[in-house]
C-alpha positions as a printed Julia matrix, in Angstrom:
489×3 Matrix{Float64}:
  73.55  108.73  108.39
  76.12  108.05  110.8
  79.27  110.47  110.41
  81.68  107.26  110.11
  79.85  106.03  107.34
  80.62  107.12  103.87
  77.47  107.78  101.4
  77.72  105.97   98.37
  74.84  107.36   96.74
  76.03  110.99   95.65
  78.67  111.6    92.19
  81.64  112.41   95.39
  81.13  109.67   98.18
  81.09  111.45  101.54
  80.35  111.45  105.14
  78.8   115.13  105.18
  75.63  114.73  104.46
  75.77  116.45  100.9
  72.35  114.47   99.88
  70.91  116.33  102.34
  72.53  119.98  100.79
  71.36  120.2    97.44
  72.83  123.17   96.72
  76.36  122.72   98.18
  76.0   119.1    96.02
  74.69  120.92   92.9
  77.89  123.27   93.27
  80.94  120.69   93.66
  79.01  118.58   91.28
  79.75  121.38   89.09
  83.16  121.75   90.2
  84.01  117.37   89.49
  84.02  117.77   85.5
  86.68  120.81   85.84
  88.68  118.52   88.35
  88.75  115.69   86.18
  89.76  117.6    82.82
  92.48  118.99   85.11
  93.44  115.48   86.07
  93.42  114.2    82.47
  95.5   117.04   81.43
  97.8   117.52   84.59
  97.66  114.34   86.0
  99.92  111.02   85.35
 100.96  110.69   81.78
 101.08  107.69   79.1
 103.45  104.93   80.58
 104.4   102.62   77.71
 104.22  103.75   73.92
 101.84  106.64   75.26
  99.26  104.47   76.2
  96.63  106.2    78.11
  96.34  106.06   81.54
  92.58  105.96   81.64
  92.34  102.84   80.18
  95.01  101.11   82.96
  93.46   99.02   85.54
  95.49  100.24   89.28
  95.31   98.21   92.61
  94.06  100.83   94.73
  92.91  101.32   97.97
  89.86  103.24   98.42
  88.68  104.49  102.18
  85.19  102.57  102.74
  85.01  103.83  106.61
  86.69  106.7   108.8
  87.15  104.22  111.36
  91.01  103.34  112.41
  89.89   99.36  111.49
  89.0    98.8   108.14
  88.45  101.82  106.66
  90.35  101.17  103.33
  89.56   98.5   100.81
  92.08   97.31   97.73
  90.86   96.48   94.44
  91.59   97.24   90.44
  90.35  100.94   89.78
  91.13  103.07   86.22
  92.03  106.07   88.24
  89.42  108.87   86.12
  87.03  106.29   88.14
  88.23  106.88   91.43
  85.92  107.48   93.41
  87.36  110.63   95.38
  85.53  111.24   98.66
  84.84  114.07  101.24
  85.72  112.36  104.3
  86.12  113.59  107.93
  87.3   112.1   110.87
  84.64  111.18  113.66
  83.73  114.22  115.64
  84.77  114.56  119.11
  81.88  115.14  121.53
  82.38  118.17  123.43
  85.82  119.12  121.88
  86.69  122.54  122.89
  89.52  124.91  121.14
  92.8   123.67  122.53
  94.98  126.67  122.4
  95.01  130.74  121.74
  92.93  133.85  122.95
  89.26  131.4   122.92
  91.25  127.98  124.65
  88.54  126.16  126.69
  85.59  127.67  124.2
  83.59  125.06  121.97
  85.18  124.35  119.09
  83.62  126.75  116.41
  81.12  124.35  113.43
  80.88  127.58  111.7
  83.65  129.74  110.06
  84.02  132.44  113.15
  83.2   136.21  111.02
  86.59  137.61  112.92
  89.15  135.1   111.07
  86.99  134.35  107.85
  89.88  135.94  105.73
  93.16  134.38  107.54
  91.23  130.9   107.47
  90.3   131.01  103.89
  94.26  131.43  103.47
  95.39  128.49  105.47
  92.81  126.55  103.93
  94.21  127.75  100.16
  97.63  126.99  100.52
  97.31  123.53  102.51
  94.63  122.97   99.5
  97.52  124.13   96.33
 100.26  121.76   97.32
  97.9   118.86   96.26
  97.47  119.35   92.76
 101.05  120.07   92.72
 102.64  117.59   93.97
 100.39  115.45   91.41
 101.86  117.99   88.57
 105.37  117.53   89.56
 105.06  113.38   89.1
 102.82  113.33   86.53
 105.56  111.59   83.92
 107.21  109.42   86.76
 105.08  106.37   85.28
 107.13  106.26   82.62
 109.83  105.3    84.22
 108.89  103.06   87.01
 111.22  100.82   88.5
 108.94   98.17   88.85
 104.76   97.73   88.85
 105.04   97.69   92.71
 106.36  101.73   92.39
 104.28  102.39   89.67
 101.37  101.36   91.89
 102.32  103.21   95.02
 103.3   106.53   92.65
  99.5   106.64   91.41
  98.59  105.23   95.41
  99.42  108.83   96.39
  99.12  110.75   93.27
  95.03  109.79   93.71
  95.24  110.43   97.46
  96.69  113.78   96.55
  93.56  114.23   94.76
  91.23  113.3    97.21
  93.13  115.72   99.44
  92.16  118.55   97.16
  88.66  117.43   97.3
  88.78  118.17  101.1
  89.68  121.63  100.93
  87.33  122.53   97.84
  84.59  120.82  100.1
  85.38  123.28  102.98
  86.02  126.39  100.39
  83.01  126.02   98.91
  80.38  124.83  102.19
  81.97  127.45  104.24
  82.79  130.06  102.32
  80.51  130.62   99.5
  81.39  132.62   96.38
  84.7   133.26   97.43
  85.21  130.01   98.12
  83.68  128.78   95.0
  86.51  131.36   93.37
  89.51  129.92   95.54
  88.16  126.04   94.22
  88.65  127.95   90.74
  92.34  128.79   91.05
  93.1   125.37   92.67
  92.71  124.33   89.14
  94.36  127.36   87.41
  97.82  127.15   89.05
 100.28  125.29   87.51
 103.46  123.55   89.33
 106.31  125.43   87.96
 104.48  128.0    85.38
 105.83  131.02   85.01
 103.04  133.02   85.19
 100.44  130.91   86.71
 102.92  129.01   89.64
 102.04  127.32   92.61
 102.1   129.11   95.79
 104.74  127.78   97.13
 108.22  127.62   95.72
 108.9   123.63   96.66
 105.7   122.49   94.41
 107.26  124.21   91.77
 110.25  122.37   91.96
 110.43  119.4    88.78
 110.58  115.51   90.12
 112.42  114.72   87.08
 113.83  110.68   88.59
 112.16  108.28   90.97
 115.13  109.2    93.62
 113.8   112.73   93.98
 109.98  110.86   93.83
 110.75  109.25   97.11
 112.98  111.86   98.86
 110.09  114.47   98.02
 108.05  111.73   99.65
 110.26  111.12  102.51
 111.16  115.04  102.89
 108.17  117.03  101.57
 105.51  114.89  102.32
 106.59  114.7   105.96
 105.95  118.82  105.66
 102.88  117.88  104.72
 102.33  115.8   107.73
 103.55  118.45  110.12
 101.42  120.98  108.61
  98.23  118.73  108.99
  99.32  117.74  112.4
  99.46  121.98  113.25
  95.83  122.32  111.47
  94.34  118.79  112.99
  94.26  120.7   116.56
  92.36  123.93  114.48
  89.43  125.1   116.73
  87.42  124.8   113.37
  86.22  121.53  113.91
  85.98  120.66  109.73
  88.79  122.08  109.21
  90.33  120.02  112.47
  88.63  116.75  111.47
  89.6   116.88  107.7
  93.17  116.88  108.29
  92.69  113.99  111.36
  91.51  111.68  108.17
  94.29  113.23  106.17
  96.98  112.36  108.07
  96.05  108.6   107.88
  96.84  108.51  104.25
  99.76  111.24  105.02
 101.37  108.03  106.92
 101.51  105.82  103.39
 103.14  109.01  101.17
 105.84  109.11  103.7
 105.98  104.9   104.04
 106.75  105.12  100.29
 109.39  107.54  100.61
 111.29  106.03  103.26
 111.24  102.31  102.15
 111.89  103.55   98.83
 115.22  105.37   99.72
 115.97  102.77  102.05
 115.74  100.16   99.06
 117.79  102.3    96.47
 120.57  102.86   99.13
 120.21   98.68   99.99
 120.99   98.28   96.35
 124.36  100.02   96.33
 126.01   98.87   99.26
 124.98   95.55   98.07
 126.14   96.13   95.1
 129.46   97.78   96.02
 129.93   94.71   98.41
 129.39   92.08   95.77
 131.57   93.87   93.8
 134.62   94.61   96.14
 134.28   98.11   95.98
 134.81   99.9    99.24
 135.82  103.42   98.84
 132.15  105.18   98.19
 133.54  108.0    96.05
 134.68  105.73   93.28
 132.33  106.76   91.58
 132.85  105.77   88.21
 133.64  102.34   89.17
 129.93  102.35   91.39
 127.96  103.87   88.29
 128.88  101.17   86.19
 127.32   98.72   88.46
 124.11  100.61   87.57
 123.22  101.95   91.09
 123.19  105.3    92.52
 126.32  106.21   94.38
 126.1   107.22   97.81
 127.61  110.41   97.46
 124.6   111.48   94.92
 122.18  110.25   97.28
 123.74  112.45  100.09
 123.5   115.53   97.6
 119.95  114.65   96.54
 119.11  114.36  100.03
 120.74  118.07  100.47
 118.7   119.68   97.78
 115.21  117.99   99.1
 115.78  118.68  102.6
 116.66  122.65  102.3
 113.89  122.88   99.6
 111.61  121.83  102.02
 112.9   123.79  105.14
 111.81  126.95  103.01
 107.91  125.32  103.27
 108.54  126.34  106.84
 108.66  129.85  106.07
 110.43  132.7   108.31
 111.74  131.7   111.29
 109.6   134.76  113.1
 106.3   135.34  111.78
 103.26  137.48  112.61
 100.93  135.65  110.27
 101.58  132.21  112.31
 101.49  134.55  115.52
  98.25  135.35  114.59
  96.7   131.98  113.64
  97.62  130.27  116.83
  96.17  133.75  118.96
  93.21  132.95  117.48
  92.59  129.3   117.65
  93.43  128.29  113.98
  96.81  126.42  113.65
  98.26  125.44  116.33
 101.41  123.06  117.06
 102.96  119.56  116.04
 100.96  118.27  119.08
  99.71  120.79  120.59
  97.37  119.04  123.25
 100.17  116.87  124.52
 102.33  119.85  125.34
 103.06  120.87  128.69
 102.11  124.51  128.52
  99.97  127.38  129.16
  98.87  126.65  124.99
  98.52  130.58  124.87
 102.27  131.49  125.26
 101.34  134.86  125.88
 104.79  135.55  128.44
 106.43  132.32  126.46
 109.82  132.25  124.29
 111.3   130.29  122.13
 115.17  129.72  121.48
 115.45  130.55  117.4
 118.97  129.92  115.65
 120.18  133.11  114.06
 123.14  134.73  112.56
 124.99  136.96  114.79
 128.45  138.38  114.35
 129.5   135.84  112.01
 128.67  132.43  113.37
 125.29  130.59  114.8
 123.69  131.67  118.15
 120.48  130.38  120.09
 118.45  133.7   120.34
 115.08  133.55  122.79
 112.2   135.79  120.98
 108.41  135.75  122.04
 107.38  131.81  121.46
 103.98  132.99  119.66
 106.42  134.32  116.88
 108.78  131.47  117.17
 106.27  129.42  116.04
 107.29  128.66  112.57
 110.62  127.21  113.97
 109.4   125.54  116.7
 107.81  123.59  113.99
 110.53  123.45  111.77
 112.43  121.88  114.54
 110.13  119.43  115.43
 110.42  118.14  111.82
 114.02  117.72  111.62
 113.57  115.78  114.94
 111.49  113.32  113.0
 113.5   113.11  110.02
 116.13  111.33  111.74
 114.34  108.15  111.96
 114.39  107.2   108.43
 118.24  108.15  107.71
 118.66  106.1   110.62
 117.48  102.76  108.74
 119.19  103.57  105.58
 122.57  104.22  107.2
 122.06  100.65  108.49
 122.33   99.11  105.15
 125.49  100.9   104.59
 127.07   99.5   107.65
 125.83   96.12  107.39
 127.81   96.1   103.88
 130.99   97.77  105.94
 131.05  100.49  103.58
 132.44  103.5   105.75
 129.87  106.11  104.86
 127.27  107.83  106.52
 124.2   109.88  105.27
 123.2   113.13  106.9
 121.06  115.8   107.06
 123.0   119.34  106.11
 122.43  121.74  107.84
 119.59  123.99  108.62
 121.1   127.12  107.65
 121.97  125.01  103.92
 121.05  126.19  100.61
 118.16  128.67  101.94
 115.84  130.84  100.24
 113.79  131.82  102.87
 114.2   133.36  106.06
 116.97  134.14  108.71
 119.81  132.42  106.16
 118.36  133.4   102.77
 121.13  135.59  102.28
 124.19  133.53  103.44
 126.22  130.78  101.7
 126.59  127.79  104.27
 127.98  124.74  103.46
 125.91  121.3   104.57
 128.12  121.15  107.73
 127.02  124.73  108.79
 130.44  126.63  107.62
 129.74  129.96  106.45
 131.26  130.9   103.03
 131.79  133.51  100.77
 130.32  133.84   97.44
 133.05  133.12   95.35
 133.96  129.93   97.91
 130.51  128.71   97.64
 130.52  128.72   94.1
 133.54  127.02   93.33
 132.44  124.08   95.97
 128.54  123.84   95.38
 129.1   120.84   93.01
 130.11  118.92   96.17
 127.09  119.78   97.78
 124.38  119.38   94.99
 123.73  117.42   91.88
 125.33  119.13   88.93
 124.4   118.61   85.14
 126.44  115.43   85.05
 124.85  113.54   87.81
 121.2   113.89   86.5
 122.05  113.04   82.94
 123.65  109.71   85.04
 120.56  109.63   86.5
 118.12  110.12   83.97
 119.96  107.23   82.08
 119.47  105.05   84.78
 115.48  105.19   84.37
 114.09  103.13   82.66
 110.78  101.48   83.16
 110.05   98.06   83.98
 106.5    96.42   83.19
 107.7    92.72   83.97
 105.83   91.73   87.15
 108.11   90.75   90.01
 110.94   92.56   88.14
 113.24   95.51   89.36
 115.49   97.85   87.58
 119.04   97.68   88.83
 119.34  100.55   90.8
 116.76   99.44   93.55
 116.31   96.48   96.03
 112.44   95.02   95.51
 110.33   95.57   99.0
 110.21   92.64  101.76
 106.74   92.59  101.12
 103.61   92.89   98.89
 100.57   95.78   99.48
  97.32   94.69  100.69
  98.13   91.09  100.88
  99.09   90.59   97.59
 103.26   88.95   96.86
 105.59   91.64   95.49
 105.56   89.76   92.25
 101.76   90.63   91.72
 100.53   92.48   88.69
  99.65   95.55   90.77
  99.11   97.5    87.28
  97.69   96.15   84.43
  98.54   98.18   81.11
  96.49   97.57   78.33
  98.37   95.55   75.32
 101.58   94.37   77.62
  99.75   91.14   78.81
């Protein structure tokens, strides 16, 4: 079987060859009824008078090729029957390892004895944010804005799935019973458990509203992206050519997240237009339009962006230091760098806090690499702020959103201990605390919030807070019945 084609024929469609590894198929076929009890139990929740979810028919698109053309088809699918693949990208004849101590070597097939333990580890915490992120949204169906959101909610809540499935495939083929034990605790973590948690303290965040769905999206998601991006250039080839398919369905999470900020912020300065309203921090007068103000947005956009900064870990780190030495992880583009990709005599300037104020610092770039990638994110962040700040000045509302700082609302590295204010002020404690409510949503604005959802099952119908899309998904008119509940027709 070619390695572009996917095999239909086994329980977990695939383009590995599993039907010709009985026992690696025996063993995740083992592993699919655990998977889908936790999806039933973990997974998105009743939407209309608790009406289960496996019983409502989705338009979904399901990968049919690894190809770049054609490789996805759409059609009506009750998610528990989603048929979640193993899917790698086409290999790369004669790819070598791009970067670190064995750059130039043949990229490795088989797990390399020397780095067994650190790869198992990126492998395990790329492979927990999945079922997380599908934990933190699991209720958000309930309150969709429209059937068009509902649709691209379960779109990546299933893709989030299937991303699982890659890195139980690679736990268990490469790494045997420890593996098989790792694919075990994928299951057992819970987002936001207190004793059971996620590994990572943004998946145990809540996703309470469909603003915080798409800026998790738009923010969090894009994480994801640079983290895939770092382990696509991986001189493990699986590992290297999972996340090379990954990141095509990466690109749609973060599509969602964008257009659907961009559409909520459309809908205010509309709405404040229409209404005469130009001074955004009248706030009561905006809420009673039934839109999201602008200054909320800007504080919601505060609280997602510094959550996910922490993702990033310390600014200086040995572990990363160690991954790239040895071939593992390397950077947001590594090949198309224009380096030594070893950085043995290389530094990197890393913001710090010295003597009361911000200074560039050069360390040794192999430890800098945590905020080299850090950086390169917050470079390609600006993009979508730049669209949305468009709508706002097309309405001539004088407002602008922006991202705070990086030093903001840290709990992780070099600022975890200061107080800094979203324009990069430092502040005391007792400053801080009296002026936090002008930096992130207090108790107030999510009760507004959370008033503001309701759900709408009406097909071509939006709730009042959000602009509908210019267009439909997979050729279909935004007004199409993209999910069909049971008993609503």
């Amino acid at each position: 079987m070619a390695e572009s084609t996917i095999d239909y024929t086994t329980l977990m469609p695939n383009n590995v060859g599993l039907a010709d590894d009985p026992r690696l198929l025996r063993a995740l076929e083992r592993w699919y009824p655990k998977y889908l009890e936790w999806w039933v139990a973990m997974g998105p929740s009743g939407f209309i008078d608790e009406t289960p979810f496996q019983e409502t028919e989705v338009w979904l698109r399901t990968a049919v090729s690894v190809e770049r053309d054609g490789w996805a088809q759409f059609d009506y699918v009750k998610m528990p029957e989603y048929r979640w693949g193993i899917l790698l990208a086409p290999p790369e004849e004669g790819r070598t390892i791009p970067f670190g101590e064995h750059k130039g070597q043949p990229a490795w097939q088989e797990v390399p004895g020397a780095y067994r333990a650190m790869l198992r580890r990126l492998i395990v915490i790329q492979g927990d944010t999945e079922p997380a992120s599908v934990e933190q949204q699991r209720f958000l169906g309930r309150t969709a804005p429209s059937f068009y959101d509902m649709r691209n909610l379960f779109q990546v809540n299933v893709e989030e799935g299937r991303h699982l499935w890659a890195m139980v495939y690679l736990l268990q083929r490469y790494f045997g019973r420890d593996g098989r034990e790792e694919a075990e605790e994928l299951l057992r973590r819970r987002s936001g458990d207190a004793d059971r948690p996620r590994m990572l303290g943004a998946f145990n965040e809540e996703t309470p509203d469909w603003l915080s769905f798409f800026l998790f999206t738009y923010f969090t998601d894009r994480d994801g992206k640079m983290q895939l991006e770092a382990l696509a250039q991986s001189g493990f080839d699986p590992l290297s050519r999972t996340c090379r398919f990954m990141l095509a369905e990466e690109a749609h999470h973060m599509f969602v997240g964008a257009t659907g900020v961009g559409r909520i912020v459309k809908r205010t300065a509309e709405a404040m237009r229409d209404a005469g309203i130009e001074d955004p921090y009248d706030t009561e007068q905006i809420r009673a339009l039934e839109v999201i103000d602008l200054p909320l947005i800007q504080q919601k956009l505060n609280l997602h962006f510094s959550l996910t900064l922490d993702l990033f870990g310390s600014e200086e780190s040995t572990n990363a230091a160690n991954a790239f030495h040895a071939g593992l992880k390397g950077r947001y583009h590594e090949t198309a760098l224009d380096d030594d990709h070893q950085l043995v005599e290389s530094t990197y300037p890393v913001t710090k806090y010295v003597d009361g104020g911000f200074r560039e610092i050069d360390v040794p770039a192999l430890n800098a690499l945590n905020a080299r990638l850090r950086d390169d994110y917050v470079a390609d962040c600006g993009g979508g702020l730049r669209r949305w700040n468009r709508y706002i000045t097309d309405a001539g509302i004088d407002f602008e959103l922006s991202l705070p700082h990086i030093a903001f609302h840290r709990k992780v590295g070099e600022f975890a201990d200061h107080h800094v204010t979203p324009q990069g002020e430092f502040v005391d404690e007792i400053t801080w605390n009296a002026r936090s409510a002008e930096y992130l949503p207090g108790d107030g604005d999510k009760e507004f919030i959370e008033v503001l959802m309701q759900q709408v099952t009406t097909p071509g119908e939006f709730a009042s807070w959000i602009a509908p899309p210019r267009k439909g998904i997979g050729g279909q008119p935004v007004e199409f019945e993209y999910v069909q509940i049971p008993g609503t027709v």
